[in-house]
PyMOL CGO cylinders between C-alpha atoms (Angstrom):
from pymol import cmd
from pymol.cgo import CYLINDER

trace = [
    CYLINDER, 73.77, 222.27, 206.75, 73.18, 218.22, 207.08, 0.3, 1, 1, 1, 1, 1, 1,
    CYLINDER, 73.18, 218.22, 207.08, 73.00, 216.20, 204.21, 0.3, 1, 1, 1, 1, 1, 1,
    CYLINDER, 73.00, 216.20, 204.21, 71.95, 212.65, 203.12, 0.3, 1, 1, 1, 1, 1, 1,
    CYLINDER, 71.95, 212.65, 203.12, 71.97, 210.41, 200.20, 0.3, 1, 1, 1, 1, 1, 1,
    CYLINDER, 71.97, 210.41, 200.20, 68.27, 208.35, 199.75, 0.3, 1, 1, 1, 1, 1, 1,
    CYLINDER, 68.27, 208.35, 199.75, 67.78, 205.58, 197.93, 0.3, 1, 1, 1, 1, 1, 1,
    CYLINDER, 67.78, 205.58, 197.93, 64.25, 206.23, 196.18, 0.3, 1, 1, 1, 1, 1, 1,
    CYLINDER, 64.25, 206.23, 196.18, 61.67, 203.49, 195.15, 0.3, 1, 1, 1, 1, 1, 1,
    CYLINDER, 61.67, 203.49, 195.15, 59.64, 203.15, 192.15, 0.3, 1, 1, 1, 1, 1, 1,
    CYLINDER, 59.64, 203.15, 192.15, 56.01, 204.63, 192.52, 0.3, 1, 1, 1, 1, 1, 1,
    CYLINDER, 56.01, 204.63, 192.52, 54.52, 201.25, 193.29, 0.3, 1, 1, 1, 1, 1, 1,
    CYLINDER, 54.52, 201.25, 193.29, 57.23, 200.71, 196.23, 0.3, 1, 1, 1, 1, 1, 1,
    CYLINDER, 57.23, 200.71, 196.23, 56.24, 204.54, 196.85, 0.3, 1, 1, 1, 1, 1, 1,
    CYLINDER, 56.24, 204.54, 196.85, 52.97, 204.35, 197.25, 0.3, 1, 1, 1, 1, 1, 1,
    CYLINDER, 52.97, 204.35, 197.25, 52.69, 201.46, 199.25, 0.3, 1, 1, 1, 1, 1, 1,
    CYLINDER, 52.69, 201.46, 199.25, 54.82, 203.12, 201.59, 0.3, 1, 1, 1, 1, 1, 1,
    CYLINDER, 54.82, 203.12, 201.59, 53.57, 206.59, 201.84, 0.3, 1, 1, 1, 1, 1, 1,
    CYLINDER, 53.57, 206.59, 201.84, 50.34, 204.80, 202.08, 0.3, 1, 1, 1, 1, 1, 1,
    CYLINDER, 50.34, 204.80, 202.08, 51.72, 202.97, 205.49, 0.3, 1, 1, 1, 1, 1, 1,
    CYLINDER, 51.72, 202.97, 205.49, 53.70, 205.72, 206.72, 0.3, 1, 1, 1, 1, 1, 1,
    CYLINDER, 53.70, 205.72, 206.72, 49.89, 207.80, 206.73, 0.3, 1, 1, 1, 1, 1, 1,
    CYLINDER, 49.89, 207.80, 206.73, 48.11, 205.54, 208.36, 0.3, 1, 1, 1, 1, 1, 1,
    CYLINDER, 48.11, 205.54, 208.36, 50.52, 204.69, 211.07, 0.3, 1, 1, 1, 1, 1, 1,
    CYLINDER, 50.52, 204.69, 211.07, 50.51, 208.26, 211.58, 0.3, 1, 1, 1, 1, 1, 1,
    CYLINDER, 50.51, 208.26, 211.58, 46.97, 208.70, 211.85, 0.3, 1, 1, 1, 1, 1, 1,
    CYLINDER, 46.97, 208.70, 211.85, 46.96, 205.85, 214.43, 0.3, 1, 1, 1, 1, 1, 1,
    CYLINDER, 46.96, 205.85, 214.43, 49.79, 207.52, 216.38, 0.3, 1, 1, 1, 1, 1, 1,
    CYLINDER, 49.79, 207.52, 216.38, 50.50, 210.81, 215.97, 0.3, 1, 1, 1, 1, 1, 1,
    CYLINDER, 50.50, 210.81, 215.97, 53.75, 210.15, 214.14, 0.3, 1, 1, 1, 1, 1, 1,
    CYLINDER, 53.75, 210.15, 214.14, 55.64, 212.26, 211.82, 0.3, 1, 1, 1, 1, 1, 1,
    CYLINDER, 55.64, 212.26, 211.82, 54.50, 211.61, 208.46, 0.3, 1, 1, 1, 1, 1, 1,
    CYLINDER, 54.50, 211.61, 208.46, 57.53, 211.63, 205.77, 0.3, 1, 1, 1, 1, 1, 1,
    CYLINDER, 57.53, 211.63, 205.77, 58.77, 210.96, 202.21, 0.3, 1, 1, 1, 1, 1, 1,
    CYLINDER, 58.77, 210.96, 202.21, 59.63, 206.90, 202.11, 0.3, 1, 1, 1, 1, 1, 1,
    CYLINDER, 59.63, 206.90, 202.11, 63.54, 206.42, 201.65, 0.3, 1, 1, 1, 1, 1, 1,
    CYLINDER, 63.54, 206.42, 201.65, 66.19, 204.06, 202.50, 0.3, 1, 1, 1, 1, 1, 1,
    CYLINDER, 66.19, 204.06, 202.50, 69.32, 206.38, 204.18, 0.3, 1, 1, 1, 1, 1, 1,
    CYLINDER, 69.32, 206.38, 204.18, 72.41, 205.66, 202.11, 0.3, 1, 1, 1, 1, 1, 1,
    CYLINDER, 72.41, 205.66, 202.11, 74.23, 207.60, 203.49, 0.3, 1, 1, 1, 1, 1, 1,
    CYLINDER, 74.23, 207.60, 203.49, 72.96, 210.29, 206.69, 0.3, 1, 1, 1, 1, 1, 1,
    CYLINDER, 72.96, 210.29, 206.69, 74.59, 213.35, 208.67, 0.3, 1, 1, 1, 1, 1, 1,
    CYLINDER, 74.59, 213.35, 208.67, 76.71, 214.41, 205.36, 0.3, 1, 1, 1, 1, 1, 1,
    CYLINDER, 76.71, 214.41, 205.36, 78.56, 217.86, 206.28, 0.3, 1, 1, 1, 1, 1, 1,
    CYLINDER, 78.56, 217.86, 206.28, 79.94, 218.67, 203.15, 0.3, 1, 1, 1, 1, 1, 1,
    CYLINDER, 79.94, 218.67, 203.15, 79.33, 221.02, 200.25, 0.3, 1, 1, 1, 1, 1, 1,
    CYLINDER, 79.33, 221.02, 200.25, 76.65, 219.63, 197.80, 0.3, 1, 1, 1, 1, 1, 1,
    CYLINDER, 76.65, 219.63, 197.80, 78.61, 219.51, 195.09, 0.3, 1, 1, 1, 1, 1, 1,
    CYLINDER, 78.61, 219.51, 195.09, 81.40, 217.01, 196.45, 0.3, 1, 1, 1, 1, 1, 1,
    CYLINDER, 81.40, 217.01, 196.45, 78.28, 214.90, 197.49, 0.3, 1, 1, 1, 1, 1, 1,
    CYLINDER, 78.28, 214.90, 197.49, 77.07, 215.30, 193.64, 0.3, 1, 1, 1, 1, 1, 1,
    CYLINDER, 77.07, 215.30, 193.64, 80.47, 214.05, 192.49, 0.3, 1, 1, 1, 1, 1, 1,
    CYLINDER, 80.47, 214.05, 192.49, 79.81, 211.11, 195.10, 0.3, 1, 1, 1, 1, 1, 1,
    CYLINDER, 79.81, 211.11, 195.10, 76.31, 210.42, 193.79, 0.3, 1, 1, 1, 1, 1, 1,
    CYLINDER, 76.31, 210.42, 193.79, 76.90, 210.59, 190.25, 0.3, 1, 1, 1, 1, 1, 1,
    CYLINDER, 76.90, 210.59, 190.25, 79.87, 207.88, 190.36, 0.3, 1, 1, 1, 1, 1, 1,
    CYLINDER, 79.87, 207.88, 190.36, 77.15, 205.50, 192.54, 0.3, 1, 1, 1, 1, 1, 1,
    CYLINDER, 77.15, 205.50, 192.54, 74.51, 206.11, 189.94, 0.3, 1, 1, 1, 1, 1, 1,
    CYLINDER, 74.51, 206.11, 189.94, 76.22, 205.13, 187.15, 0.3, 1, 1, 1, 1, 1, 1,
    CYLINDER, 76.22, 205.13, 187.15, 77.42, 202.12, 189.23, 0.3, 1, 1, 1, 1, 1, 1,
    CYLINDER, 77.42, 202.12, 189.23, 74.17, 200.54, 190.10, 0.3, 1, 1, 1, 1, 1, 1,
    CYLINDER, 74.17, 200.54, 190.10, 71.10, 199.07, 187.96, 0.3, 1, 1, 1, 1, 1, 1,
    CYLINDER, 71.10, 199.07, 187.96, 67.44, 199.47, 189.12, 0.3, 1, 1, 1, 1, 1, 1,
    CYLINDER, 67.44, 199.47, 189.12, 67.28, 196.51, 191.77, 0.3, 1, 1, 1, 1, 1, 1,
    CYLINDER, 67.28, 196.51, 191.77, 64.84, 194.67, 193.88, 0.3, 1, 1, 1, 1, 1, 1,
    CYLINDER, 64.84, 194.67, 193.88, 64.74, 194.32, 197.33, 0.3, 1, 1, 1, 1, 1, 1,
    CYLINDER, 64.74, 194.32, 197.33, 62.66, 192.09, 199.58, 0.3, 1, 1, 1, 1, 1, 1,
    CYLINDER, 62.66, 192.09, 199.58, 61.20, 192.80, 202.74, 0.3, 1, 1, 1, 1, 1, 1,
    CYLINDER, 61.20, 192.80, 202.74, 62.61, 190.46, 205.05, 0.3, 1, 1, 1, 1, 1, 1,
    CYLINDER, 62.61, 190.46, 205.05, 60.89, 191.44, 208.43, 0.3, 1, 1, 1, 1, 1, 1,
    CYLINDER, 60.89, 191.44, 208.43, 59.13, 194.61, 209.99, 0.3, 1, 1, 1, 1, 1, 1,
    CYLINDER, 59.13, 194.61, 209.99, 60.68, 195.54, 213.52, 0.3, 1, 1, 1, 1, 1, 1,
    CYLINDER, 60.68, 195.54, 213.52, 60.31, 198.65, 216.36, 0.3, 1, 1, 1, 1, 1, 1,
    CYLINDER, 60.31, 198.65, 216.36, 63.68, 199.79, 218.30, 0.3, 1, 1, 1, 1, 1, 1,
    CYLINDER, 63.68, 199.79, 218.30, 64.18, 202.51, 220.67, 0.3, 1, 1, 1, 1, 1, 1,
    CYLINDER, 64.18, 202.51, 220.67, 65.96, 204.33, 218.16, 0.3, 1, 1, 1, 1, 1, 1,
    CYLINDER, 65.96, 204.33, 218.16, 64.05, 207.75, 217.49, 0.3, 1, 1, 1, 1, 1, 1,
    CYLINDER, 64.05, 207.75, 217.49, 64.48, 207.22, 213.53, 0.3, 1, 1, 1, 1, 1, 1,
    CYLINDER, 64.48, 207.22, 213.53, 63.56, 203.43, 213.13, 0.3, 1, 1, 1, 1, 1, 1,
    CYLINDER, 63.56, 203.43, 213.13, 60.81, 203.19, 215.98, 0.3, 1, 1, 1, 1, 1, 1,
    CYLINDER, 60.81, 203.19, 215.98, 58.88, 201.12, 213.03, 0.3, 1, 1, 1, 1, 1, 1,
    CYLINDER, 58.88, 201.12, 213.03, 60.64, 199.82, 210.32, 0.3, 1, 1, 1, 1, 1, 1,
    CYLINDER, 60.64, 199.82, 210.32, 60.96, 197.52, 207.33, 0.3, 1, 1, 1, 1, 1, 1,
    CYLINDER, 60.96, 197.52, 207.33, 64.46, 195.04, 207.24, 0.3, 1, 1, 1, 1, 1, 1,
    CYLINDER, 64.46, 195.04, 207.24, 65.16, 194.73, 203.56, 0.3, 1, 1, 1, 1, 1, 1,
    CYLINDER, 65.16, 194.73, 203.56, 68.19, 193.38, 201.48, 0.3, 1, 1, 1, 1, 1, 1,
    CYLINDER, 68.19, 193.38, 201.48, 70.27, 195.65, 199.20, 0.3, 1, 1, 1, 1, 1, 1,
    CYLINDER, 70.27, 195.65, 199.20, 73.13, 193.61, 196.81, 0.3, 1, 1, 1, 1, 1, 1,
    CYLINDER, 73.13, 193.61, 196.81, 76.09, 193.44, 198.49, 0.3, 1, 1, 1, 1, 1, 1,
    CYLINDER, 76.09, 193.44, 198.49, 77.69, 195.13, 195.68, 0.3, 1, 1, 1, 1, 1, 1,
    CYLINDER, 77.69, 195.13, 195.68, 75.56, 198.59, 196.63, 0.3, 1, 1, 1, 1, 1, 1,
    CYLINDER, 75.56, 198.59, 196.63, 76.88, 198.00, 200.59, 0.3, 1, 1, 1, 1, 1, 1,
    CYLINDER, 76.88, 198.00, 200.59, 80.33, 197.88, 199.88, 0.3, 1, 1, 1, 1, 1, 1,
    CYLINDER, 80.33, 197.88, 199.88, 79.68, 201.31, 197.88, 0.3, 1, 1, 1, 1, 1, 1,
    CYLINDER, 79.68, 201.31, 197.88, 77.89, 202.46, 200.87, 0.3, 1, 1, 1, 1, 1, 1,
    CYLINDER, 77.89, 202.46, 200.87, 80.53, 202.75, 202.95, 0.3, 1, 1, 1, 1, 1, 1,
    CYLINDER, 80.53, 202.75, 202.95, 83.19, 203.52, 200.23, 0.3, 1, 1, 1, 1, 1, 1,
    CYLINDER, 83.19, 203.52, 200.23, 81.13, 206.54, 199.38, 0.3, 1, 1, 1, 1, 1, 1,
    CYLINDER, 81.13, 206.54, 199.38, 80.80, 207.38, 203.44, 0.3, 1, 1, 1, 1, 1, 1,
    CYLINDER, 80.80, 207.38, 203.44, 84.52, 207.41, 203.81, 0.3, 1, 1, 1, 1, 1, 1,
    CYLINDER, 84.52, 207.41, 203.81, 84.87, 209.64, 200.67, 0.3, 1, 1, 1, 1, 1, 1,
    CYLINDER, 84.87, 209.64, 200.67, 81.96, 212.39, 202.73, 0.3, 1, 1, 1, 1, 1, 1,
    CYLINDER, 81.96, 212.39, 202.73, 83.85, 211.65, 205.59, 0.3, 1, 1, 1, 1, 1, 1,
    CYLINDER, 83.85, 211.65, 205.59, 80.65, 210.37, 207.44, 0.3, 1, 1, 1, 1, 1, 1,
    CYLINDER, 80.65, 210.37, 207.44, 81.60, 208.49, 210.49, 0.3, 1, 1, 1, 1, 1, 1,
    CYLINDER, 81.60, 208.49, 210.49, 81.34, 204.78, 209.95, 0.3, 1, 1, 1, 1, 1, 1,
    CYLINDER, 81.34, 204.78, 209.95, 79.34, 204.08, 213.01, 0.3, 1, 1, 1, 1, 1, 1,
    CYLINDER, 79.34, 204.08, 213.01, 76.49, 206.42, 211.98, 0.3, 1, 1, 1, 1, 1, 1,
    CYLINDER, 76.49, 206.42, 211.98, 75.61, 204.03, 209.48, 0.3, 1, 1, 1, 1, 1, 1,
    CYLINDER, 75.61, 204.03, 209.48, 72.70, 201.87, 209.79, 0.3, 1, 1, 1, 1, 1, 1,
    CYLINDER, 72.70, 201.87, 209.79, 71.47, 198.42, 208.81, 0.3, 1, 1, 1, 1, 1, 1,
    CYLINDER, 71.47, 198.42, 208.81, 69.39, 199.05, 205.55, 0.3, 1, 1, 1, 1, 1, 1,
    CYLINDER, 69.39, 199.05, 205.55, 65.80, 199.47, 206.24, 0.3, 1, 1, 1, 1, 1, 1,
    CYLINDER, 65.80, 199.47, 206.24, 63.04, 201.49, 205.20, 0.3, 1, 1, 1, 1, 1, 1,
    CYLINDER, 63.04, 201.49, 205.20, 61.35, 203.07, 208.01, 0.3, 1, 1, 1, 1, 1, 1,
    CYLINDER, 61.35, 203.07, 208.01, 57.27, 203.33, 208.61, 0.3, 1, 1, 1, 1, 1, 1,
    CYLINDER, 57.27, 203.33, 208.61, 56.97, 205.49, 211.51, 0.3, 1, 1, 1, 1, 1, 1,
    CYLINDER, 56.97, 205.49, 211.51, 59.61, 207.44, 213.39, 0.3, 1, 1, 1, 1, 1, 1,
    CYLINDER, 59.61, 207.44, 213.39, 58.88, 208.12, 217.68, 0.3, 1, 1, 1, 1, 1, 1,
    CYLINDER, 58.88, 208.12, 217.68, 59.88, 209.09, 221.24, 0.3, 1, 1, 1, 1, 1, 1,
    CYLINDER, 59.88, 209.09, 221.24, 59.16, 207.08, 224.11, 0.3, 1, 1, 1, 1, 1, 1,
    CYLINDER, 59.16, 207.08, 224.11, 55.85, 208.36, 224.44, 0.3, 1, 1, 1, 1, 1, 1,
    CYLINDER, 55.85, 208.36, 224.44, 54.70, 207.17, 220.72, 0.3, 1, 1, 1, 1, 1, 1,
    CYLINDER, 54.70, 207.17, 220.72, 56.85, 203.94, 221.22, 0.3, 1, 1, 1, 1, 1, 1,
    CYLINDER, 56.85, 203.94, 221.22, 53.91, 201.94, 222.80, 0.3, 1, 1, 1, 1, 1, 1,
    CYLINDER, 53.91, 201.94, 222.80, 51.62, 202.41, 220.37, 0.3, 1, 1, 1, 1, 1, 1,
    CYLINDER, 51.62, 202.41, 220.37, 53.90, 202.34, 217.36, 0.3, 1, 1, 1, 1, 1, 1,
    CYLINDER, 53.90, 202.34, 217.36, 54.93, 198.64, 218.41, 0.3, 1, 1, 1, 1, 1, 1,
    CYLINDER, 54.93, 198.64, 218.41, 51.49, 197.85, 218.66, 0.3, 1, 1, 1, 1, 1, 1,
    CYLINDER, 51.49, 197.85, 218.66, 51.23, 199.30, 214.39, 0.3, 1, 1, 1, 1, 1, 1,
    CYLINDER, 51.23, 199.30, 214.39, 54.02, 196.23, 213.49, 0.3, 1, 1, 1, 1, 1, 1,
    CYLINDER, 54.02, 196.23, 213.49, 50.28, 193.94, 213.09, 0.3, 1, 1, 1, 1, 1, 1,
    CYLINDER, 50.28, 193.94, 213.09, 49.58, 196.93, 210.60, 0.3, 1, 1, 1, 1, 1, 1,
    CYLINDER, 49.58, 196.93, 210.60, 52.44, 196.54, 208.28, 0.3, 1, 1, 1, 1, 1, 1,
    CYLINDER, 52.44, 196.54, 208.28, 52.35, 192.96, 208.12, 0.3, 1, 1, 1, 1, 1, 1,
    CYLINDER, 52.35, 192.96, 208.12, 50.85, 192.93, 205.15, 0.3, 1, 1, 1, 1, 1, 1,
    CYLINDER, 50.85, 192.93, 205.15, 54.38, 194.77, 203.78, 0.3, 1, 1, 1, 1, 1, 1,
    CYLINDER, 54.38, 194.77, 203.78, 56.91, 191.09, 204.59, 0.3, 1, 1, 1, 1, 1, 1,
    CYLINDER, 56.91, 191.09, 204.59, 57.47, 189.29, 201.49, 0.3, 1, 1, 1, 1, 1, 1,
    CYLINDER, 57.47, 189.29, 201.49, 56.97, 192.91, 199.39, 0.3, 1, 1, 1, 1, 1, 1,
    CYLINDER, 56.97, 192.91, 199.39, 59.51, 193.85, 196.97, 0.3, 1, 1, 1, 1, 1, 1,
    CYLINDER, 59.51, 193.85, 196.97, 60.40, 197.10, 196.63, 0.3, 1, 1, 1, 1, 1, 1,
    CYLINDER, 60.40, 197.10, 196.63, 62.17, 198.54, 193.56, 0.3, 1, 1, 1, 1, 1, 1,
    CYLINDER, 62.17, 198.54, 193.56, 65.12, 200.99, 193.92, 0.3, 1, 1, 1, 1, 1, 1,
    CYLINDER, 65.12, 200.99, 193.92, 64.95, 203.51, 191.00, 0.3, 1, 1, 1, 1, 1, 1,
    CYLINDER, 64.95, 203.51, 191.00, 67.87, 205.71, 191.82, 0.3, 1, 1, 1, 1, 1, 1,
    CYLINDER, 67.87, 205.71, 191.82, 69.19, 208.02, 194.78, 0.3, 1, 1, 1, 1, 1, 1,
    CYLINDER, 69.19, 208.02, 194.78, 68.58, 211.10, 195.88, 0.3, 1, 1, 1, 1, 1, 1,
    CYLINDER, 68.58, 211.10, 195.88, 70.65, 214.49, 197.89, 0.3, 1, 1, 1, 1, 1, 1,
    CYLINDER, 70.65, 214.49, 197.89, 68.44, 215.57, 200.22, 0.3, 1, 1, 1, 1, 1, 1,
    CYLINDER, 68.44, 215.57, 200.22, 68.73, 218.46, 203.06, 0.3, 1, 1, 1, 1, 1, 1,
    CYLINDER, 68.73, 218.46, 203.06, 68.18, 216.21, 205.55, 0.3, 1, 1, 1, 1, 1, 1,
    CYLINDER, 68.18, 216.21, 205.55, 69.63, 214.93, 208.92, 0.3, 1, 1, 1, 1, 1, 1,
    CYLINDER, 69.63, 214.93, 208.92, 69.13, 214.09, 212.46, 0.3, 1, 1, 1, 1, 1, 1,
    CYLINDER, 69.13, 214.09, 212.46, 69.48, 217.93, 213.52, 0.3, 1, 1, 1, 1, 1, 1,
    CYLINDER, 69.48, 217.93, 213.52, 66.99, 219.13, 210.30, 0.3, 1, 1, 1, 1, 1, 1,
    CYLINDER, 66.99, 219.13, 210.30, 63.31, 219.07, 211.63, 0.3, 1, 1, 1, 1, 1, 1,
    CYLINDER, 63.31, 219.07, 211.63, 61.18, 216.64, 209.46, 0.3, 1, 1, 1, 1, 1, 1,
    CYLINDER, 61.18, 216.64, 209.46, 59.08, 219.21, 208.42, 0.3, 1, 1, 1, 1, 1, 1,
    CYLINDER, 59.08, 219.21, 208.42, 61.92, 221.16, 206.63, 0.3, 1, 1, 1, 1, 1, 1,
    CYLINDER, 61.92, 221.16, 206.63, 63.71, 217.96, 204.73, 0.3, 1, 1, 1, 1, 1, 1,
    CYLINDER, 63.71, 217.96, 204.73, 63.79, 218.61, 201.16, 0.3, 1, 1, 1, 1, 1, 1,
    CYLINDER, 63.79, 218.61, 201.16, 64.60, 216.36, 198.01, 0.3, 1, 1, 1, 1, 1, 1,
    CYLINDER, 64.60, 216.36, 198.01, 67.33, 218.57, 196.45, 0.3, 1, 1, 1, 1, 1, 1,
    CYLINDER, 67.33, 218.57, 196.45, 68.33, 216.46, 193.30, 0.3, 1, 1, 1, 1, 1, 1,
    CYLINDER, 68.33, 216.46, 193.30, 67.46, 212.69, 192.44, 0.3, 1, 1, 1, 1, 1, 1,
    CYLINDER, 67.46, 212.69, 192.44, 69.52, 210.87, 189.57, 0.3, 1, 1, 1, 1, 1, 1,
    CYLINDER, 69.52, 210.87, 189.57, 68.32, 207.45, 188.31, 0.3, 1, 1, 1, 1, 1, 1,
    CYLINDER, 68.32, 207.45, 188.31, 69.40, 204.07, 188.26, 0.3, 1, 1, 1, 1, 1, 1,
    CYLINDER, 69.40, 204.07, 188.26, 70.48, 202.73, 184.71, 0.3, 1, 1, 1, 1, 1, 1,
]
cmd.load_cgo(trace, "trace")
């Protein structure tokens, strides 16, 4: 099993991003993936009661923009590159509400970001070296255009994460 709930971008905001995530992966021998901001990650429960989840959130939220306030690296396997962006506060507070609900552990949740490149400790050299790369991504907006279930967690390989279901944004 392992679930998670993406937040999906317009195909501008796409683009752009699947564009950076290639390249950085060229330069480093990263995984190359489908650009996302994690919602919620790690879900273990039945599609369906993440459905329910998801449809209530959809209906909740507007297409929004969010700006790219910074581009950082961490040790973290999953954010060795990354975007910092800001989501309304409104769609945080939901975040977590709809976390509970899956029974996700609270601490698993991360600071919203979009990530560019994920890497070991071997990668993480070079990938810090690919923040001068995505420079050109600060100041972006990127438009949300709805979420997305997703078989997809820390224990799925990349390789075998799959968009399941997306519903749109009003």
């Amino acid at each position: 099993m392992g679930y998670s709930i993406w937040l999906q971008f317009c195909e501008r905001g796409e683009k752009l991003l699947q564009n950076k995530i290639q390249e950085i992966a060229d330069e480093c021998a990263s995984p190359v993936f489908k650009p996302h901001l994690t919602l919620v990650g790690d879900i273990e429960v039945d599609p369906s009661t993440i459905r329910q989840q998801m449809e209530l959130l959809a209906q909740k939220i507007v297409q929004f923009d969010m700006p790219v306030r910074d581009i950082g690296a961490s040790d973290s396997f999953f954010m060795a590159l990354y975007l910092s962006v800001e989501i309304p506060r409104a769609l945080l507070n939901m975040r977590i509400e709809v976390a509970r609900k899956l029974k996700v552990d609270l601490c698993n949740i991360d600071t919203p970001h979009v990530s560019l490149a994920y890497g070991d400790s071997r990668q993480r050299r070079a990938l810090k070296q690919q923040i001068m790369l995505a420079q050109d991504l600060r100041g972006a907006i990127l438009r949300a255009k709805g979420i997305s279930l997703v078989h997809s967690s820390k224990d799925v390989p990349i390789q075998q994460w799959k968009i399941i279901e997306t519903l749109a944004f009003q």
